[in-house]
C-alpha positions in Angstrom: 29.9 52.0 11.9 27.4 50.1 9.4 23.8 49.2 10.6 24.6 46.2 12.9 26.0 47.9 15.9 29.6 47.9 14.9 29.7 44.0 13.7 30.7 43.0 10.3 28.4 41.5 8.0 29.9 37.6 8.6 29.4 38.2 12.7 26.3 40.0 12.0 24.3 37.6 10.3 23.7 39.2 7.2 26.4 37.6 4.9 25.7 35.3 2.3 26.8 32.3 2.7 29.1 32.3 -0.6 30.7 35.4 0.4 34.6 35.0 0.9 35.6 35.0 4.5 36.9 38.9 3.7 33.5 39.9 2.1 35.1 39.6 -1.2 33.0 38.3 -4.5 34.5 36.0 -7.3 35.2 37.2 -10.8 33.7 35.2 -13.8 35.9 32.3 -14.7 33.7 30.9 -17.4 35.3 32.4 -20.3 32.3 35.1 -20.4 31.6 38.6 -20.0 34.5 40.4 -17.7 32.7 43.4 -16.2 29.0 43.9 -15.5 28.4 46.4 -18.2 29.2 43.6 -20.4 25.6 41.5 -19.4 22.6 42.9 -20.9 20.3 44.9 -19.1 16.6 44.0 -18.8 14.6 46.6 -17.4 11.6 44.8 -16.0 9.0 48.2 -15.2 8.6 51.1 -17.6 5.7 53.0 -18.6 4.4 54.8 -21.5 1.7 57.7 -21.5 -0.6 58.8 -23.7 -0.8 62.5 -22.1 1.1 64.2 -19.6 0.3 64.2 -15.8 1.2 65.5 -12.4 3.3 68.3 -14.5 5.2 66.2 -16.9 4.7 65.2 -20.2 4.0 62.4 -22.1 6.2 59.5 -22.8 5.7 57.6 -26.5 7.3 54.1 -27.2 9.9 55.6 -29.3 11.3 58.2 -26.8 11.5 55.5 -24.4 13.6 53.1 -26.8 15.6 56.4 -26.8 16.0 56.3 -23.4 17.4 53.3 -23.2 19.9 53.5 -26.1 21.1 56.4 -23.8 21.0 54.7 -20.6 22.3 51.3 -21.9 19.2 49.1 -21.3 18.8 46.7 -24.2 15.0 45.5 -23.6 12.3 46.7 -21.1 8.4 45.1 -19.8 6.5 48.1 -20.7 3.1 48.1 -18.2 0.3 49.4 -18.8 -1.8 51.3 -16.5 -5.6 50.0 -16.7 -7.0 51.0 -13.5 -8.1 54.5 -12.8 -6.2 54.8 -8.9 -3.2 53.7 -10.8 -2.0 56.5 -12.4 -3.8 60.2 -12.9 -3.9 59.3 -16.7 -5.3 56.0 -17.9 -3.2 53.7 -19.7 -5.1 51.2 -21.3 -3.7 47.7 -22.4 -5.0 47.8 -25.9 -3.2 51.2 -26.2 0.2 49.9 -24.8 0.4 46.5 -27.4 -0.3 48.8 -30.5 2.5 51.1 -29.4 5.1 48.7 -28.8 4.6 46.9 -31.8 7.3 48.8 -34.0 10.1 47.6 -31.3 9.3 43.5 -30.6 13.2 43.4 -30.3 13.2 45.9 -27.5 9.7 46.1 -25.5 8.0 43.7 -23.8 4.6 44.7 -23.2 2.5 43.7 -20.5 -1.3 43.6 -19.9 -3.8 44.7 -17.0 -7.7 44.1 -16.4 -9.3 46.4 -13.7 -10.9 44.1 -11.3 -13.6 46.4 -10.2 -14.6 46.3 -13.7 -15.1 42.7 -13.8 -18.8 41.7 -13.3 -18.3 38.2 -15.7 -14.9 36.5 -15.5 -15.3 34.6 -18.4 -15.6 37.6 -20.7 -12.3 38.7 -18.8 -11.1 35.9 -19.8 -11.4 35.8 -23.2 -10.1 39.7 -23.0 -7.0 38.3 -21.3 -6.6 35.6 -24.0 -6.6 38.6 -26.8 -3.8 40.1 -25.2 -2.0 37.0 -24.8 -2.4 36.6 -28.4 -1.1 39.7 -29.4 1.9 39.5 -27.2 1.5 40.3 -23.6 4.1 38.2 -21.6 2.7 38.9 -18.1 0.1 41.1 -15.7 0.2 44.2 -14.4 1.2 46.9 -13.3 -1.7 45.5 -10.7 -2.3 48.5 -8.6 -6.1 48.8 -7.1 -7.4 50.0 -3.7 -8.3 46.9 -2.1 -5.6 44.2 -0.1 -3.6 42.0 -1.8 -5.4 39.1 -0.6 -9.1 40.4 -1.2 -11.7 38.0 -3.0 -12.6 39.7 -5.9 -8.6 39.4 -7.0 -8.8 35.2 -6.4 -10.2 34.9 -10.0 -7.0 36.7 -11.6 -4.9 35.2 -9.4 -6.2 31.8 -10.6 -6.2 32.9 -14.5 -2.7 34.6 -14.3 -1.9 31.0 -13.1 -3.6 29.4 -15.8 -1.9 31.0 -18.5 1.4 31.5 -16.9 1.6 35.3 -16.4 3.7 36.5 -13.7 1.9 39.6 -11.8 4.3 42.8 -11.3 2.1 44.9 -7.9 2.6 47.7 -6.1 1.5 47.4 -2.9 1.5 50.7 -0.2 -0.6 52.5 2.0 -3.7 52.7 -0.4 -3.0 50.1 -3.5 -2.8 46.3 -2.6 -2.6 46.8 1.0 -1.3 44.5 3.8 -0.2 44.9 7.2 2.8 45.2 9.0 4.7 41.9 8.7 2.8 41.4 5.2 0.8 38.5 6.4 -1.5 39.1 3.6 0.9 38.8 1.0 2.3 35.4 3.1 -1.2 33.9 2.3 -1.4 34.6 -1.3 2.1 33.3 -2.1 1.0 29.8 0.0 -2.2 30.0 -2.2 -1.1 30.3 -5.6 2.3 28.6 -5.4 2.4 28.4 -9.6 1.8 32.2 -9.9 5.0 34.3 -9.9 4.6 37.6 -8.0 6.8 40.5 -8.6 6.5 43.2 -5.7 7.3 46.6 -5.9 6.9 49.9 -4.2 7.1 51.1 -0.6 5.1 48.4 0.7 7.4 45.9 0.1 10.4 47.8 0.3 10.2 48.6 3.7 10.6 45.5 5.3 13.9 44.8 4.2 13.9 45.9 7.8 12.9 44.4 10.8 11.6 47.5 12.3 8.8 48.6 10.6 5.8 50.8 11.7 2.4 51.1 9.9 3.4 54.3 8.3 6.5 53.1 6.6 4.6 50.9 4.5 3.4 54.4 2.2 6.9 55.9 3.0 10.9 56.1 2.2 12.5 54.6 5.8 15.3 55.6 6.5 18.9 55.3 8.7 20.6 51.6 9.4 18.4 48.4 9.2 18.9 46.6 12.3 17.7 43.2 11.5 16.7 41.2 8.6 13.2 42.4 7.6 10.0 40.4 6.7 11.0 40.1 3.2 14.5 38.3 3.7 12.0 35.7 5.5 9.8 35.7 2.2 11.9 35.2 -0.4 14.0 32.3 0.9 10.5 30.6 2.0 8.4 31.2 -1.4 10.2 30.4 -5.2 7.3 32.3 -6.3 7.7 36.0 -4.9 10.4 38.0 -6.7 11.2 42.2 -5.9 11.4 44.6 -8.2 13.6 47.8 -7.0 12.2 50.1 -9.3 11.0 53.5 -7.6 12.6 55.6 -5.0 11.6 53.0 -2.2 13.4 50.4 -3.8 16.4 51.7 -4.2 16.3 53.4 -1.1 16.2 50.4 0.9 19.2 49.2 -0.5 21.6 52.3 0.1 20.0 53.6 3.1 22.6 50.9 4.6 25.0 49.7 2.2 26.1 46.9 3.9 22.7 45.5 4.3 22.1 45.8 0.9 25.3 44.1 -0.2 24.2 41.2 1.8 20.4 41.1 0.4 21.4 41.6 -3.0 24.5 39.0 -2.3 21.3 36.5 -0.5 18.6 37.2 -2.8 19.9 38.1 -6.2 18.2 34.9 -8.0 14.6 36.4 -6.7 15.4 40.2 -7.7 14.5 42.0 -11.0 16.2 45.6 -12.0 13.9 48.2 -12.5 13.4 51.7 -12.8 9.6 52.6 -13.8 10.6 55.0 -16.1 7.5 56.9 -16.9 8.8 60.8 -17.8 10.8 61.8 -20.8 14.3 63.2 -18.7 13.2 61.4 -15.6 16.6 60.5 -13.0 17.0 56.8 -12.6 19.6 56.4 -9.8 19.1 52.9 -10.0 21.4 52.5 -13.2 24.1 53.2 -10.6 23.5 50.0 -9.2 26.5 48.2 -10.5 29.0 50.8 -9.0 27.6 50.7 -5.6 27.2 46.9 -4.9 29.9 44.2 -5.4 28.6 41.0 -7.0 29.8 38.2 -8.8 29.2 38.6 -12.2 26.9 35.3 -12.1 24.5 37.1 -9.2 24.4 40.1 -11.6 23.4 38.5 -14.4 20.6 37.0 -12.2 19.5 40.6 -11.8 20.2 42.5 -14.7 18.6 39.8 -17.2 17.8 36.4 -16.1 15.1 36.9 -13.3 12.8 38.3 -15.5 13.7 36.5 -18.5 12.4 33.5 -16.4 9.6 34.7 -15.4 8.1 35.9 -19.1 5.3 33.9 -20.6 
């Protein structure tokens, strides 16, 4: 039986609402694409390195765009890496938007202040505003040891807003921390309604279950989700919070019970972004198997493959 004790999704609960009374999903009439390979693909979290780490190597710009001539992903939000918890190797911003300059067409490239760095915000500011100028279309990958909703983050919060950067955050045990339930997070999507947030990572992830303990939120749950988990709640109550599957914890929680996944993706899939934070030359990506596992209309996919994060660009 799937995850809600022998029901269906319909009598369960976790159907969309524009699922066909058999669980079927429409075809494209429009005239467009015919099968979801057809949309482009917009990966919306890759990485570059400058020098290998945690026993693999490097990844340049160019061997990336290989990647995704390979893979079949036509553009991709490269992050940098500006924080030193973030990532063993430090990957600064100014690094990042000189390396993606030979492929505008195909890389997207994002910026990323350290906030414990930040002593005057209006220098930060006018650091922020250099990126912007020299392409940046958003913020992050925002991943410091301090919660989600602490006060030294309110000024970037209030600047990403400013400027119109959505922030891509990966929030778990140690990195933008919250509690169980993600109250925190709640508090910061109330407070800065015109900033976008993009979550990723275990944090996050985890609560597409209702039952959720403190030490899933820096771990991979799994077996069946029972009920709809804090983040089914989120996304239909805020325009302004958006997930990002990317990592092992995302796309865990959407096969660890297919049919619960079918019905987020089916519920969700204007508020979720595809990506895989490729970061490793020769690095799996089960997530490009997405397509083959869930059925969609082609209209929902297109939301995920390309649109979501199109949106949300500066």
């Amino acid at each position: 039986m799937g995850g809600y004790g022998g029901l269906s999704a319909t009598t369960s609960g976790f159907a969309s609402p524009d699922t066909g009374s058999d669980g079927s999903t429409a075809a494209s009439d429009d005239g467009g694409p015919d099968d979801v390979d057809d949309l482009p693909l917009f990966d919306a979290h890759t990485h570059i390195t400058p020098a290998g780490a945690r026993g693999r190597e490097p990844l340049s710009a160019a061997q990336l765009v290989d990647w995704m001539d390979a893979v079949g992903v036509d553009r991709a939000v490269v992050l940098p890496f500006d924080s030193p918890e973030s990532f063993p190797v430090q990957v600064p911003t100014p690094w990042v938007l000189e390396e993606v300059e030979a492929y505008p067409d195909r890389l997207v490239p994002f910026c990323s202040i350290d906030p414990w760095d930040v002593d005057d915000w209006e220098t930060a500011t006018e650091l922020l505003e250099r990126y912007i100028e020299r392409g940046a279309r958003g913020f992050g990958e925002l991943k410091v040891e301090m919660d989600i909703d602490d006060d030294r983050l309110e000024p970037l919060y209030e600047r990403c807003g400013d400027y119109g950067l959505p922030i891509i955050f990966h929030t778990d045990q140690h990195t933008m921390t919250d509690d169980v339930g993600l109250p925190r997070l709640e508090d910061v999507l109330a407070s800065y309604p015109d900033v976008d947030f993009v979550a990723h990572a275990h944090g996050w992830w985890a609560h597409i279950d209702g039952d959720v303990e403190p030490a899933d939120l820096g771990d991979i749950p799994e077996g069946e989700i029972t009920s709809r988990g804090r983040i089914w709640d989120l996304l239909t109550e805020y325009d302004n919070v958006y997930g990002d599957i990317s990592t092992l914890a995302g796309w865990n929680a959407l096969t660890r019970d297919r049919e619960a996944g079918q019905a987020f993706l089916e519920a969700h899939h204007d508020q979720i972004v595809f990506g895989s934070d490729y970061l490793f030359p020769d690095q799996a990506i089960p997530h490009l198997d997405l397509f083959d596992e869930f059925d969609l209309e082609l209209d929902a996919w297109a939301d995920i493959r390309y649109r979501n994060i199109e949106g949300l660009l500066r």
